[in-house]
C-alpha positions as CSV (number, residue, x, y, z in Angstrom):
1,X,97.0,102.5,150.2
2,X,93.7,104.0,149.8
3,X,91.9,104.1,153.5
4,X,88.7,101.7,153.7
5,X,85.5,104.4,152.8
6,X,87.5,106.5,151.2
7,X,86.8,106.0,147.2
8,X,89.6,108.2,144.7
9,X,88.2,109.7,142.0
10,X,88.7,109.2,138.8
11,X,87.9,110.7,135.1
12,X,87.6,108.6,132.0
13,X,87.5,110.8,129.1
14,X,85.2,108.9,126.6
15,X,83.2,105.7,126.8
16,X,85.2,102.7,126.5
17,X,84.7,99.0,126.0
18,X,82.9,97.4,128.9
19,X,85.5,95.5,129.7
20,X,87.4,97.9,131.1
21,X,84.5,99.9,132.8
22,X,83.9,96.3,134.4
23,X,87.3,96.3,136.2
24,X,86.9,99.8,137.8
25,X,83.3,99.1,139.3
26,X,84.6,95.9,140.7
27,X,87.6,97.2,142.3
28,X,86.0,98.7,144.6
29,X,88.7,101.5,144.9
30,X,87.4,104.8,142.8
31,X,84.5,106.7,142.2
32,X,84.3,106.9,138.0
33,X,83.1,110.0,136.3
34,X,82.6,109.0,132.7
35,X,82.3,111.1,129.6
36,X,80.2,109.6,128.2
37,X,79.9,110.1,124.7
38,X,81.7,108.5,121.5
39,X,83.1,112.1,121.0
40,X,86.1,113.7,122.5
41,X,85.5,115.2,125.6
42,X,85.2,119.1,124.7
43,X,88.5,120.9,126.2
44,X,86.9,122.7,128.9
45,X,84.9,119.3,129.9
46,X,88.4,117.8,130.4
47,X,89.7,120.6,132.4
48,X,86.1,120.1,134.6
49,X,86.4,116.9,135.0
50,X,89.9,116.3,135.9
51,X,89.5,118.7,138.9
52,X,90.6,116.6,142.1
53,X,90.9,113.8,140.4
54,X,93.3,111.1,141.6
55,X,92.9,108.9,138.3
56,X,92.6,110.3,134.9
57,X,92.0,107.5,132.1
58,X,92.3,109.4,128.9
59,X,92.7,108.6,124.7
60,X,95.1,109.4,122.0
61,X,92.9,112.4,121.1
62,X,93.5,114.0,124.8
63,X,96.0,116.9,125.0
64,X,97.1,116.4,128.3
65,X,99.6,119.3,129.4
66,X,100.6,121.4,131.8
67,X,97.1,123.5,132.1
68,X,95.2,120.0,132.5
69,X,97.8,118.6,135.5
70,X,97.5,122.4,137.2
71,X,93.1,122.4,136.9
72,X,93.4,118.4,138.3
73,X,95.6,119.9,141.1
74,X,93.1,123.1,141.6
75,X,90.5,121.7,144.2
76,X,92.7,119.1,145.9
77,X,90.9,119.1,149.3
78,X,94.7,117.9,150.8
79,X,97.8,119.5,150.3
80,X,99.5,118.8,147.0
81,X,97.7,117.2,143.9
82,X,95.7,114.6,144.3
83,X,96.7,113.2,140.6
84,X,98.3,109.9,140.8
85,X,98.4,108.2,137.5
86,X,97.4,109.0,134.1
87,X,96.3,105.7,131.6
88,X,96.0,106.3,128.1
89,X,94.0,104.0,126.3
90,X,96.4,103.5,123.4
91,X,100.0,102.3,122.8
92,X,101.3,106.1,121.4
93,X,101.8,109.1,124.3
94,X,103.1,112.2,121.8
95,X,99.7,113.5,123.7
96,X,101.3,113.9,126.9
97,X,103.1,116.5,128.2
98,X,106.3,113.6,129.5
99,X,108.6,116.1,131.1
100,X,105.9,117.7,133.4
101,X,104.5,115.0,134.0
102,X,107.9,113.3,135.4
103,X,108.1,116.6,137.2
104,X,105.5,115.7,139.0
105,X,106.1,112.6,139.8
106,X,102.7,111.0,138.4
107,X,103.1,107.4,137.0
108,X,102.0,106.7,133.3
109,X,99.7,103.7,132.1
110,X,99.8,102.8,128.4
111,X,99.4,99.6,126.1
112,X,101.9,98.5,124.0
113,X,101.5,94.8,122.1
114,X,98.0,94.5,122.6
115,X,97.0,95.9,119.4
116,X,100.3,94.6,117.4
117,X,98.1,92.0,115.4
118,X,95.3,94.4,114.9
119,X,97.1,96.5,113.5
120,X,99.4,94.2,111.6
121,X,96.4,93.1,109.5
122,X,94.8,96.7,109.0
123,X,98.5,97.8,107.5
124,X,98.4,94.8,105.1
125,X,94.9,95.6,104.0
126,X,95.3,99.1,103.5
127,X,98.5,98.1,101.3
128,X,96.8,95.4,99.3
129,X,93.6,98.3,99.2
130,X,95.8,100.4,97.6
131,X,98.1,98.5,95.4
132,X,95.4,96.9,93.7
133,X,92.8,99.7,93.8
134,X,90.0,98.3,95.6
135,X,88.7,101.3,96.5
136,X,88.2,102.3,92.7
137,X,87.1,99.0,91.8
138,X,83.9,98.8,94.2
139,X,83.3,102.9,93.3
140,X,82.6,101.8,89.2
141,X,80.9,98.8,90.1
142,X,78.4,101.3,92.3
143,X,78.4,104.2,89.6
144,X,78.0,101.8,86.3
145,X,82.4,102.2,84.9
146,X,82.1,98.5,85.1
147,X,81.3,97.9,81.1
148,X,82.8,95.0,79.9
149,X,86.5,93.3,80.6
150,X,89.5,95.3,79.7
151,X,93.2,94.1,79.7
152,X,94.4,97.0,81.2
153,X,91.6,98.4,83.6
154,X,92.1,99.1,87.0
155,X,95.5,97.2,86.2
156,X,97.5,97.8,90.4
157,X,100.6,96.4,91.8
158,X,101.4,92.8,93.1
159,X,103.1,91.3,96.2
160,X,105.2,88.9,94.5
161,X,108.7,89.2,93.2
162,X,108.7,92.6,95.1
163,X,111.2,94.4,97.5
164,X,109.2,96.4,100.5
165,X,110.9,98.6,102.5
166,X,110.0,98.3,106.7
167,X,110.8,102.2,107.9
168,X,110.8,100.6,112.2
169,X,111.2,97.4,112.7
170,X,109.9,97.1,116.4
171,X,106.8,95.3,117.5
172,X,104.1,96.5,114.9
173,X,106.9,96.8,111.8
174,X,107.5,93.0,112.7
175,X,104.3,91.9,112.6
176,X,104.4,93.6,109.5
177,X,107.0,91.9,108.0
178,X,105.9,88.4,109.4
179,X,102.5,88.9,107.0
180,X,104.0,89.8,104.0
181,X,105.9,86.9,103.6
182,X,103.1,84.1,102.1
183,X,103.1,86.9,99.6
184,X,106.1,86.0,98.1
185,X,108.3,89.1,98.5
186,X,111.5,89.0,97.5
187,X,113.0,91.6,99.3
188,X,112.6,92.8,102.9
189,X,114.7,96.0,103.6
190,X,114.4,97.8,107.2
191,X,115.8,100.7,108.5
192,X,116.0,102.3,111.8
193,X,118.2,103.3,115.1
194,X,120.1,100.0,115.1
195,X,120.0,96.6,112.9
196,X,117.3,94.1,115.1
197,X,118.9,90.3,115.5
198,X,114.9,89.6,114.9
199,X,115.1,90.7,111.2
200,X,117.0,87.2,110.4
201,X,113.5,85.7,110.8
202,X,111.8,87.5,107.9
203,X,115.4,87.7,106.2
204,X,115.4,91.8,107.2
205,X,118.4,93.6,105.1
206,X,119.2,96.7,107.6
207,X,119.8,99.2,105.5
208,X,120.6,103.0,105.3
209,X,117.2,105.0,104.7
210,X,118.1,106.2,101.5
211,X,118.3,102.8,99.8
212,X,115.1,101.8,101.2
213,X,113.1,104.6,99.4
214,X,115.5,104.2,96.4
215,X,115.2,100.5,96.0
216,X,111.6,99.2,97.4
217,X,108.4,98.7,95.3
218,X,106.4,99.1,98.7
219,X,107.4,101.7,101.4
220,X,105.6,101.1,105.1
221,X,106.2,103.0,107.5
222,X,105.9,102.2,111.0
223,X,108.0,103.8,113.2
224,X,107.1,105.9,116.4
225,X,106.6,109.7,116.1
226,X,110.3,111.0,117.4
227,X,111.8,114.7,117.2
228,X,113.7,112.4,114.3
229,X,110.9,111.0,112.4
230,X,108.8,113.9,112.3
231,X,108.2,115.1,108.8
232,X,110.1,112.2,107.5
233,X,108.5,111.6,104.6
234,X,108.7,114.5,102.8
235,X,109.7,115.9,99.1
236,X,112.9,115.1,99.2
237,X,111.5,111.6,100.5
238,X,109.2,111.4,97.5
239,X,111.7,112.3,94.7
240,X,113.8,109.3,96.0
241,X,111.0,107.2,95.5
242,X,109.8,104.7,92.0
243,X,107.3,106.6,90.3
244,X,105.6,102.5,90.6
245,X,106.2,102.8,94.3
246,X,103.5,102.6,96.7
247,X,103.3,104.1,100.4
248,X,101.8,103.4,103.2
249,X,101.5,105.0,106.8
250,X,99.9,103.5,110.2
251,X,102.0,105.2,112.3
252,X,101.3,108.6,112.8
253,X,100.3,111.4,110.8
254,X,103.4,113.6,111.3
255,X,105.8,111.6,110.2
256,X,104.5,112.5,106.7
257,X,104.5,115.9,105.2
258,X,101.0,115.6,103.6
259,X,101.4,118.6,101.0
260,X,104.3,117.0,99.8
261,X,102.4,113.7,99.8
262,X,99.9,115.5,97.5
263,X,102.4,116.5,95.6
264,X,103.9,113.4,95.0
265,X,100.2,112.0,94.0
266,X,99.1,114.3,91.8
267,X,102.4,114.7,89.5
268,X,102.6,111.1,89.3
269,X,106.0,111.1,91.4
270,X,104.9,107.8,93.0
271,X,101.6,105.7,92.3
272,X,99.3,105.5,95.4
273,X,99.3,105.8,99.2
274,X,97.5,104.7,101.6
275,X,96.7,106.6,105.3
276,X,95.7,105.2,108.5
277,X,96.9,108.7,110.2
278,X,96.6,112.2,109.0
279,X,97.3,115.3,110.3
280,X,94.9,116.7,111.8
281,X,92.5,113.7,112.4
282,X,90.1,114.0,111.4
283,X,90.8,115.2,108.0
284,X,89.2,117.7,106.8
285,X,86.3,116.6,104.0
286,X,87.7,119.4,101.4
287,X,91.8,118.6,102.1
288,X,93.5,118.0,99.0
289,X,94.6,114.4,99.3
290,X,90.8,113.4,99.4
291,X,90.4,114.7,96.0
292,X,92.6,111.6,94.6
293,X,92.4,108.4,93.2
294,X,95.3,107.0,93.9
295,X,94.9,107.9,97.8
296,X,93.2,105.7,100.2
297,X,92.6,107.4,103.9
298,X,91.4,105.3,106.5
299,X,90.2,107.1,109.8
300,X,92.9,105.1,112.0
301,X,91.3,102.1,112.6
302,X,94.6,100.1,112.8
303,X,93.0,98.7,116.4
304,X,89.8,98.5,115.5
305,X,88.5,95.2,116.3
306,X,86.1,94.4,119.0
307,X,88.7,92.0,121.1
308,X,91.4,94.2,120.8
309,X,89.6,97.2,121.9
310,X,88.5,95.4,124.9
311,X,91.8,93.9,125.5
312,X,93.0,97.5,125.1
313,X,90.0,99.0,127.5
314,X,90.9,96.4,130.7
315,X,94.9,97.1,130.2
316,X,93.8,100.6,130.8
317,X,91.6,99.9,133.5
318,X,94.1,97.8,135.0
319,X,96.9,100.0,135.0
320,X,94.8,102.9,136.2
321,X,94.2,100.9,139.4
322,X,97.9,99.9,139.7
323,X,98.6,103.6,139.5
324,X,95.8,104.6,142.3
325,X,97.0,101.9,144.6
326,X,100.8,102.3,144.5
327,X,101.2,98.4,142.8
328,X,103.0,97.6,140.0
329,X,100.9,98.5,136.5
330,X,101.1,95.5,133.8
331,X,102.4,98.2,131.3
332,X,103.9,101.1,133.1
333,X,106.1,104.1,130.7
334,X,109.0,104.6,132.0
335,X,110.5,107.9,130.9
């Protein structure tokens, strides 16, 4: 327990959502140093700012490995590092460096289910987006293609009748599901680790990968970023697909080989994706996928709404002061 007078420090790595800046000024317990820009915190800021710290509340977009845990550790005025607990505003940790953090024995923060429905609704928007080519739509109203009506102009791909394949069916990939079913989809295949009892409530078939990608009109993927799932999606992935088929991906940007993605575009091997995550974020203006139609890339805002961010901000804050005090965190990694 931290001694009365004696304030830990701790380093947030961008500014977040007042509500979470809220709960670390009233705690009472910490001294915040604050980023404080909208931008990532340039590498050698982080590796400043973390020096001594006891609390480090960092984002998605933070690499934080060994060479950040030693500089945190470099001016710890007692023996041993100071570092206690690292939060991560976000519900993915493929940032952290797990192992060395276990090794040294500093407790994890993260937020899982908070953004579920957020980004439920941004994966069903991106699909409708890009099945029925909105993007293209609002692009020849703005530039004068919009002429007269034509039967078979800017003709997409519909919900109903149609089989969509689930690739992770956990928390998000249910949500998912549970949306797509006013649309009137016939077929719900997921596939995954192990069949989910919870898949009877969207009337999930568990099925091997290879009939997924075979058989669905729709692929979403969903699943977390595993040694496994890690290039995932690639050619071989594509040439299994309907040349009608659409894909989409909120998950993360490695699971999908992108030049085989272009690929797969551009030859007319599938119809259209849509991207919440690339690889590297941001993507480059002049990368090839930007060049097409029939590719819509969002600049992963699956969260992105103003409750959920906050939600998201005092969860971090929350389980940053869990961490500096030696209580339980409301969402603790356990790895």
């Amino acid at each position: 327990m931290l001694t009365v007078g004696k304030l830990m420090k701790v380093f947030v790595t961008r500014r977040i959502p007042q509500e979470g800046m809220k709960i670390l000024s009233a705690a009472g317990v910490c001294e915040v140093s604050l980023w404080d820009s909208d931008e990532p915190v340039p590498r050698e800021e982080l590796l400043k700012g973390v020096q001594g710290a006891h609390g480090l509340l960092c984002l998605l977009s933070d690499r934080v490995d060994a060479e950040v845990l030693d500089a945190a550790a470099a001016v710890s005025l007692i023996p041993g590092p100071n570092l206690k607990v690292i939060s991560t505003l976000s519900v993915g940790f493929d940032h952290m460096a797990l192992d060395e953090i276990k090794k040294r024995g500093i407790r994890v923060g993260y937020t899982p289910d908070v953004l579920t429905d957020a980004t439920a609704e941004l994966t069903i928007a991106l699909l409708l987006a890009t099945a029925r080519r909105l993007p293209e739509g609002v692009e020849e109203v703005k530039n004068g293609g919009w002429s007269s009506w034509k039967p078979l102009w800017l003709c997409g791909y519909g919900l109903s009748g149609s089989t969509v394949g689930v690739i992770g069916l956990g928390r998000i990939g249910m949500a998912i599901a549970r949306r797509l079913m006013p649309f009137g989809v016939k077929r719900l295949l997921y596939s995954g680790r192990t069949a989910k009892a919870h898949a009877a409530e969207v009337n999930g078939e568990f099925v091997p990968l290879d009939t997924l990608v075979s058989e669905s009109d729709f692929i979403i993927v969903s699943c977390s970023l595993t040694p496994e799932t890690q290039g995932l999606c690639d050619k071989a992935f594509f040439r299994k697909m309907k040349n009608t088929a659409v894909f989409v991906n909120s998950s993360r940007g490695a699971v999908v080989n992108q030049e085989d993605l272009y690929e797969a575009l551009s030859s007319g091997q599938i119809a259209a994706a849509g991207l919440d995550v690339t690889t590297p974020e941001p993507l480059p203006t002049n990368h090839p996928l930007l060049t097409l139609k029939n590719c819509v890339v969002l600049p992963h805002i699956g969260s992105a709404t103003y409750s959920t961010r906050g939600i998201m901000a005092a969860l971090s804050a929350q389980n940053l002061l869990g961490g500096l005090r030696g209580t339980d965190m409301p969402s603790e990694l356990t790895f």
